[in-house]
N, C-alpha and C positions, 0 to 999 in steps of 0.2 A: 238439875234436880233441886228442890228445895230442900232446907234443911227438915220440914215437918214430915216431909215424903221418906227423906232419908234416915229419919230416927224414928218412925211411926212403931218398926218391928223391934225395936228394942226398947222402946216405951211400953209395950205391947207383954212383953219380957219372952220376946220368938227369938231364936237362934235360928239365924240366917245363913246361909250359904250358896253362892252361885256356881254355878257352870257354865262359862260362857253367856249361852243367850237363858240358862235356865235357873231360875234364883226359888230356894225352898222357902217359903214365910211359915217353916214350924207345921206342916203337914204332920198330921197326929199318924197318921198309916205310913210313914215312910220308913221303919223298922221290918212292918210286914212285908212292903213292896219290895226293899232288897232281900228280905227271906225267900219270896217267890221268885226272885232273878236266882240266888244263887241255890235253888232248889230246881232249876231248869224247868220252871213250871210258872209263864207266865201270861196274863192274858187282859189287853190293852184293847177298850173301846172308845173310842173315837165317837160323837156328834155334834153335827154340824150342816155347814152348807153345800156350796157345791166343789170350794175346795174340799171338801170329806168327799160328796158324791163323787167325785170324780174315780178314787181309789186310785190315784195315780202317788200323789205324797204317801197318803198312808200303805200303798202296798212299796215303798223305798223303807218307809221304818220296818214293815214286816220281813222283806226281804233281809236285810242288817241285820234285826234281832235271832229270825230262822237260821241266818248262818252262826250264829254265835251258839245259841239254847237249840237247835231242833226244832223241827216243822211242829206245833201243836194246834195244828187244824188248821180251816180255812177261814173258820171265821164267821159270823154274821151273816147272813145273804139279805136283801131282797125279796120281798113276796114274791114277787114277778116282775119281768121287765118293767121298767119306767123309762119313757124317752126321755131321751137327750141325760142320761145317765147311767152311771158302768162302774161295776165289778171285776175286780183282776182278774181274780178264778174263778168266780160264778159266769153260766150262762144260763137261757132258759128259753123255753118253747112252749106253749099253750093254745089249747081249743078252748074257746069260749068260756077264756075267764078275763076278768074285765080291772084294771088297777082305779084304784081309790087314793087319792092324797090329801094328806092333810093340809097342803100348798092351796089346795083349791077346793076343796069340798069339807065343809067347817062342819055340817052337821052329825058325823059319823063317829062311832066307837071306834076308837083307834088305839093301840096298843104302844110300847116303845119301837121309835122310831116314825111312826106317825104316817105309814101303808099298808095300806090292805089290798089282796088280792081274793074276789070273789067270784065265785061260780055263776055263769050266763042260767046255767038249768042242769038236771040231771044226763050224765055224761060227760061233761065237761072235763077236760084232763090237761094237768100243771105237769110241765117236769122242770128240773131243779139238775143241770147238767155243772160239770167238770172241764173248764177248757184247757186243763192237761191233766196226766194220769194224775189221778189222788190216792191214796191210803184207803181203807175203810173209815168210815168217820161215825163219832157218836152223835146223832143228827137229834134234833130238836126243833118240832115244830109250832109255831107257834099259831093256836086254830081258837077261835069264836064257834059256839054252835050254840043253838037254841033249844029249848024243849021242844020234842018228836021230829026234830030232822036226823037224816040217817047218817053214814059216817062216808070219812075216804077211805078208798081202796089205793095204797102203794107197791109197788114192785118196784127193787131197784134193779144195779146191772146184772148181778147174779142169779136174778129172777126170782127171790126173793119177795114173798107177799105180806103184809102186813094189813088188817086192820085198822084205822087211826081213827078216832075217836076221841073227845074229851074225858076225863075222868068223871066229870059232870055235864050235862047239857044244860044249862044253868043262863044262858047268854055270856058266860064271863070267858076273857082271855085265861087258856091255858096251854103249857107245854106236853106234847106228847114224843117220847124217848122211843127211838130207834137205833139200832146199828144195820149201818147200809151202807154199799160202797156207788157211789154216784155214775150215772145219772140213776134220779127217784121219781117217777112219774106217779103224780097222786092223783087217779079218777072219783070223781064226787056218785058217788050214790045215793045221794041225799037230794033233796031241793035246792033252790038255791041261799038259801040262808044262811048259812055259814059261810069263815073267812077264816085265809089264812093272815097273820100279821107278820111274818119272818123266819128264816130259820138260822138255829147256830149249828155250825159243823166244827167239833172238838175231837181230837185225840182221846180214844175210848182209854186211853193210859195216864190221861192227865201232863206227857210230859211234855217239853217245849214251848214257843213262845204262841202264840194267838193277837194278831194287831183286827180289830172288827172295824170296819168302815161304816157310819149311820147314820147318810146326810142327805138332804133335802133342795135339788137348786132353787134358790132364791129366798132359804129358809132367814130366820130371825131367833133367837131361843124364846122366845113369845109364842112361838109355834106352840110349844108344848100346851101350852093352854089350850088347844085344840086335841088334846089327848088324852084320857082316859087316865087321872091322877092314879087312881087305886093299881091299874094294869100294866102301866109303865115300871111305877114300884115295887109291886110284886114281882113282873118280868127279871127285873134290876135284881131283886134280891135273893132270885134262885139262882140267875148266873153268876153272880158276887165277881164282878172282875175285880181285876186286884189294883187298874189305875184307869180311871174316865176321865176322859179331855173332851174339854167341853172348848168349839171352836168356830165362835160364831165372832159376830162384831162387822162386817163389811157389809150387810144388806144393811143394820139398822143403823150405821154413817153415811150410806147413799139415800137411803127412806129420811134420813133429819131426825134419826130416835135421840131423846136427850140423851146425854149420858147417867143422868137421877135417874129414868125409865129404865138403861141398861140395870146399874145398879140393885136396882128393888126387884129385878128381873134373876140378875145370879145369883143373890143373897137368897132369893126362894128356892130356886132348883139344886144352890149348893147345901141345903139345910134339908132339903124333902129326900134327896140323894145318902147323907149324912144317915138317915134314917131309916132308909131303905135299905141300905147296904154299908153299916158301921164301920166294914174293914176293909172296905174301897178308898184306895187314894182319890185325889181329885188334881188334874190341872187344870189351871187359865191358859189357853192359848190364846194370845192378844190377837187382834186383827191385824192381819199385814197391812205396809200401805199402801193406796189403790187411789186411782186419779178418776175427777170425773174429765176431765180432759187432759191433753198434752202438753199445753200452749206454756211457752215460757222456760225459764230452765230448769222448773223443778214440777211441774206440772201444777192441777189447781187440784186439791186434795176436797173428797166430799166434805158439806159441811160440818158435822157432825165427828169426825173420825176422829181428831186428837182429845175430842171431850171420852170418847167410848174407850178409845185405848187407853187413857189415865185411870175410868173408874174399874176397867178391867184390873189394871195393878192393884189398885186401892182395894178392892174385892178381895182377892188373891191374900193380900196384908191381913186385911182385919178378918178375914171367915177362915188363916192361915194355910194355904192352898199351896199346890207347887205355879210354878207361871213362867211358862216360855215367851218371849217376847218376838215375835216373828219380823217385825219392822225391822229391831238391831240385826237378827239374822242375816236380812236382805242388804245389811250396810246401815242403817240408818233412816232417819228422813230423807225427803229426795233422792231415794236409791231406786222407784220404780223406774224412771227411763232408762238410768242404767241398764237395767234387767229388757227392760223390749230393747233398746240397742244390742244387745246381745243375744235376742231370738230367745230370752230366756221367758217372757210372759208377752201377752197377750196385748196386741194394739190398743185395746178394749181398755186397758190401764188398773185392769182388775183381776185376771185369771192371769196364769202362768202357761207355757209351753210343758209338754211332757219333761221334757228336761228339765226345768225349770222346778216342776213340781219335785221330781226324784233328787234332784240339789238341796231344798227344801228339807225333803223327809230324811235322808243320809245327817245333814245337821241336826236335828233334832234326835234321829238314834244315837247320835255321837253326844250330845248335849246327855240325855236320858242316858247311856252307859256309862257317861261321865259319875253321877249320882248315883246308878246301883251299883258302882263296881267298889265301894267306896269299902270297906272291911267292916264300916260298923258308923252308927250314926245317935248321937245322944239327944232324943228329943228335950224339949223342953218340961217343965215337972209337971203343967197340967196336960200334959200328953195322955190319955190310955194306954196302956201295957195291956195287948193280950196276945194270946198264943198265935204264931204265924203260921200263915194258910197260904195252898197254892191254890189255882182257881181249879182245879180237878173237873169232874162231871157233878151238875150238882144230884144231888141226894135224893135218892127217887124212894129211899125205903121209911125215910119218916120224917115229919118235921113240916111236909110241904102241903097240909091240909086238901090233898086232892086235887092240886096244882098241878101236878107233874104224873102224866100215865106212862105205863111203859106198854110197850108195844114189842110183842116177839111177831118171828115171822112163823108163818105155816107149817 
């Protein structure tokens, strides 16, 4: 490490502290985020690639954190199925409704997380299943409609009816508030014009931990350019989680992204994120390391990958972020063969085995418990002080300009 790298945070005047693989560069929200750990009310989302898509790592942190704080939902879903990608607890079954990506299809309105599930024609029916028993949950859906298309029709297990409609029919993403206990089948009465963007499933009590998965295979954080600035934002800012990890870097060292391109890339989404959601942490989860081949003793690492994982750190320093280093995790440089000699990732020299992945997530809740279990933490003087907040339900009686409907049942 140079000596410019290693005095940056104290030049800076950030009071530093690590964890193992987890080092704080003066996070202005890290005050609030141990008040929502030790308020047993916490709620962690995740975006990323197809390590995220997977939900294999991040349901290992979820499961860690649930045993510690209490189950506080499930979390984030999926419009609807996307091949060659999975949700722990979500499942789903659909008539002719059809998935949208932002992976491949650039021209669309697309919300946070960057899929949409749309209606083939009138009738057309989504369900949103539990593949084990769940709790009742305080569901949130996240729906596009347009002026004079008609609304959906849900029932969940209970049989339970609801109306679901935007607040507005306006074309704009909004949340529509249910309590419903899973499965939700939503039949489209309307046209086909409207969409759904995702749903979050929360603890109508607010308490317990929430880890959301919201990744994309083969994504890039350049993605988001393919999303709907205002809607993402707004999305972001009604669920106010209380820490986003932002966990990309492996497509854009195998694509030859510079590292200057990463850079001007996090410095925007961590500043537009800053502002959407004020009292949101933020982490860097650096890019692990990944081989384009095997050959050799250490294998041959993508071009690009120790340029993206420096500016990751560098990011993390100067925009004062938390930042887990996933590479030291794994051992270091030249630790991925290790990891496939041990049946713990993927021949591919890039994904993980299941195991692999839950080794992965267990370290970083371990790293991350490390940091909130801490009795107290003195930011730095230009830190913000404000009042600490759990992530609750958010606020459906004011504030939300017609963003958020509530929906009773029948």
């Amino acid at each position: 490490m140079t000596l410019k790298r290693l005095y940056l945070p104290l030049l800076l005047g950030v009071s530093v502290s690590a964890h193992a693989n987890l080092t704080n560069y003066g996070e202005p929200n890290t005050q609030l985020l141990m008040s929502a750990f030790a308020q047993n009310s916490l709620h962690i989302v995740q975006l990323g690639d197809s390590h995220t898509a997977g939900d294999t790592m991040t349901d290992a942190l979820r499961q860690r954190l649930q045993a510690r704080m209490g189950d506080g939902g499930m979390g984030w879903a999926m419009p609807m199925y996307f091949s060659g990608q999975r949700m722990a607890r979500f499942g789903y079954d659909n008539v002719d409704f059809t998935p949208v990506s932002s992976r491949h299809e650039l021209g669309e309105n697309y919300t946070l997380g960057g899929m949409i599930a749309k209606p083939l024609w009138h009738g057309a029916t989504l369900t949103l299943k539990s593949k084990h028993a769940e709790n009742p949950q305080r569901l949130f859906i996240s729906i596009r409609q347009p002026a004079g298309d008609g609304r959906f029709i849900a029932q969940d297990a209970r049989g339970q009816r609801f109306a679901v409609q935007t607040a507005q029919k306006n074309g704009q993403w909004q949340l529509v508030a249910i309590n419903a206990t899973l499965p939700v089948t939503l039949y489209n009465d309307g046209a086909n014009r409207s969409a759904i963007g995702g749903w979050w499933a929360l603890n109508p009590n607010g308490q317990g931990a929430v880890v959301s998965a919201i990744g994309i295979n083969g994504a890039e954080l350049s993605y988001w350019n393919r999303w709907n600035d205002g809607a993402w934002q707004r999305e972001l800012s009604l669920m106010r989680p209380n820490l986003l990890v932002l966990a990309y870097g492996t497509n854009e060292a195998y694509n030859g992204v510079s590292g200057q391109t990463v850079k001007q890339e996090l410095i925007k989404r961590i500043r537009q994120i800053r502002t959407a959601s004020p009292q949101t942490a933020i982490l860097i989860m650096s890019a692990p390391e990944s081989l384009k081949s095997t050959a050799g003793d250490c294998g041959v690492r993508p071009s690009t990958l120790t340029d993206v994982q420096r500016v990751q750190r560098e990011v993390a320093q100067t925009e004062r972020t938390l930042y887990w280093d996933w590479q030291n995790a794994m051992g270091g440089q030249c630790s991925m063969k290790w990891w496939i000699r041990q049946g713990k990732a993927s021949s591919d020299g890039v994904h993980f085995s299941q195991s692999g992945y839950s080794e992965l997530g267990y370290r970083f809740a371990d790293d991350l418990l490390t940091l909130l279990s801490k009795r107290t933490y003195t930011p730095n003087a230009l830190s913000p002080q404000s009042t600490p907040v759990n992530y609750s339900v958010p606020n459906i009686s004011n504030s939300n300009q017609g963003y958020i409907r509530i929906e009773r049942a029948n």
